[in-house]
C-alpha positions as CSV (number, residue, x, y, z in Angstrom):
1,X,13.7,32.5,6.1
2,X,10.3,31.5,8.0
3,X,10.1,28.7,9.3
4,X,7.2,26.3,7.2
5,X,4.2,26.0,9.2
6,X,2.9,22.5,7.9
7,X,6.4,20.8,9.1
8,X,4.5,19.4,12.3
9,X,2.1,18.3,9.7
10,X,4.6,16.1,7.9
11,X,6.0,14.5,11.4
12,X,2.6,13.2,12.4
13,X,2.3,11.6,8.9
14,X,5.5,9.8,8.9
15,X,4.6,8.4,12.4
16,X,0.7,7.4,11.1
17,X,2.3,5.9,8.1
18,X,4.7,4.0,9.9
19,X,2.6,3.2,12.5
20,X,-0.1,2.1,9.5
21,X,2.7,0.0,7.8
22,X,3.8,-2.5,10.9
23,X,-0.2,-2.4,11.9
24,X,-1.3,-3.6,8.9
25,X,1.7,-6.3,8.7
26,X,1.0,-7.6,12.0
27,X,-2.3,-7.9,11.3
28,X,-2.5,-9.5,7.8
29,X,0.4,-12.0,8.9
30,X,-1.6,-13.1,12.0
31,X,-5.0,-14.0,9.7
32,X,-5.4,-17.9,10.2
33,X,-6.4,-18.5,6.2
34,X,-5.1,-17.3,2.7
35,X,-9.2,-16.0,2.0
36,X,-8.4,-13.7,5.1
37,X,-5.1,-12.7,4.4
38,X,-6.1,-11.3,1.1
39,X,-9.1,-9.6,2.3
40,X,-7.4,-7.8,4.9
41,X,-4.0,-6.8,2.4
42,X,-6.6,-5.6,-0.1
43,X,-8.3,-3.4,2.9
44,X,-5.2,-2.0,4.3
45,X,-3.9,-1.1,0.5
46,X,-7.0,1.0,-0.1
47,X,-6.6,2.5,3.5
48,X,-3.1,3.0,2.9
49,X,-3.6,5.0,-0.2
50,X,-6.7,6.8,1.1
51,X,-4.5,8.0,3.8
52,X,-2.0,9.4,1.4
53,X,-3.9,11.2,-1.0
54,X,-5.7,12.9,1.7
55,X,-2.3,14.2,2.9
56,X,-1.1,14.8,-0.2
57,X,-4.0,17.0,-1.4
58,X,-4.4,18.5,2.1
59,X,-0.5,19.6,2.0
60,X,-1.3,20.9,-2.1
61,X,-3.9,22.7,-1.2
62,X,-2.3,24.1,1.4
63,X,0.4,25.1,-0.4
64,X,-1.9,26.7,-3.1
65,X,-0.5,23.8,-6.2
66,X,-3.5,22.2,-6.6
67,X,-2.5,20.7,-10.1
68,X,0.2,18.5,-8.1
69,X,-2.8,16.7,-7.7
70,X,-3.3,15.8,-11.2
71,X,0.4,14.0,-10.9
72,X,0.2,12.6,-7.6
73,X,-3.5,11.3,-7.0
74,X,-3.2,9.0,-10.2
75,X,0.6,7.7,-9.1
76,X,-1.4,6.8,-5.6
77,X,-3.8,4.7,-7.5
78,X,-1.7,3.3,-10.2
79,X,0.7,2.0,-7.4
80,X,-2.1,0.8,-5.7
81,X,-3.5,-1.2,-8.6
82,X,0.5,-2.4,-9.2
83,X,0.6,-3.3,-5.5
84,X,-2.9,-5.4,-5.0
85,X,-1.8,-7.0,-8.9
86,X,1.7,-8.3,-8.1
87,X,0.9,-9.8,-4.7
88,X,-0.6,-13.3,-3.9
89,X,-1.0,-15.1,-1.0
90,X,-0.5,-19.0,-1.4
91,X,-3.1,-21.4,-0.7
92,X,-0.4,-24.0,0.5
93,X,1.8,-22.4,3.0
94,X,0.0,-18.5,3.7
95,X,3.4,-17.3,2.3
96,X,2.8,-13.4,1.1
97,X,4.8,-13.3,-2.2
98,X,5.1,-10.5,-4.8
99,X,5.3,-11.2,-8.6
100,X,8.7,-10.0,-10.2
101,X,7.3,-10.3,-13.5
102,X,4.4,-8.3,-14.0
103,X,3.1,-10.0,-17.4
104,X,3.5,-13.3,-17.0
105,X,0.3,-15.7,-17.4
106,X,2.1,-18.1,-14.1
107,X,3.2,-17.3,-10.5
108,X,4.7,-20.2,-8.3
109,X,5.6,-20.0,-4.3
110,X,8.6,-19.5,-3.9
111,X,8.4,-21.5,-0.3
112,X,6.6,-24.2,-2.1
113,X,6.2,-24.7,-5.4
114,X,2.3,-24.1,-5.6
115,X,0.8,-22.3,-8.3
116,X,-0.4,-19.0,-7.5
117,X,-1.5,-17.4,-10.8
């Protein structure tokens, strides 16, 4: 069996996607105002998802299965959408919290009660 030429391919993109993840963490936490916070979450979602789907449509091509694009491109930006939908950032205490329930009309802080949505 050969060996798969694109492996070093997916060791560099665990390592950039890791290295993306605690980045972007570090950097939205340290933001001094909510306004910010969500900017910057908002930014490094869209990155984030950029980043993917050019992997994952690099690595299709590659391996000549272009329609796996057709699946994978609109899961990127449907999770994307979920992701930048279900997460708020409360004007009272900068606490980052993620909505449970997806269509409910209200969203409190957990930490403090405040209404987020």
């Amino acid at each position: 069996m050969k060996p798969n030429p694109l492996a070093p391919y997916f060791v560099v993109c665990i390592i950039a996607w890791v290295a993306l993840a605690i980045g972007s963490w570090k950097w939205i936490s340290s933001r001094p105002s909510t306004e910010e916070k969500r900017l910057w979450f908002r930014r490094s979602t869209i990155i984030s998802g950029l980043f993917f789907g050019t992997f994952i449509t690099f690595i299709s091509i590659q391996w000549h299965h272009p329609f796996a694009l057709l699946i994978f491109l609109p899961a990127i930006v449907l999770i994307g959408f979920l992701n930048l939908r279900v997460t708020f950032f409360c004007d009272g205490c900068g606490k980052m919290t993620q909505s449970q329930d997806w269509f409910s009309p209200t969203c409190y802080c957990p930490r403090c009660g405040h209404k987020l949505r």
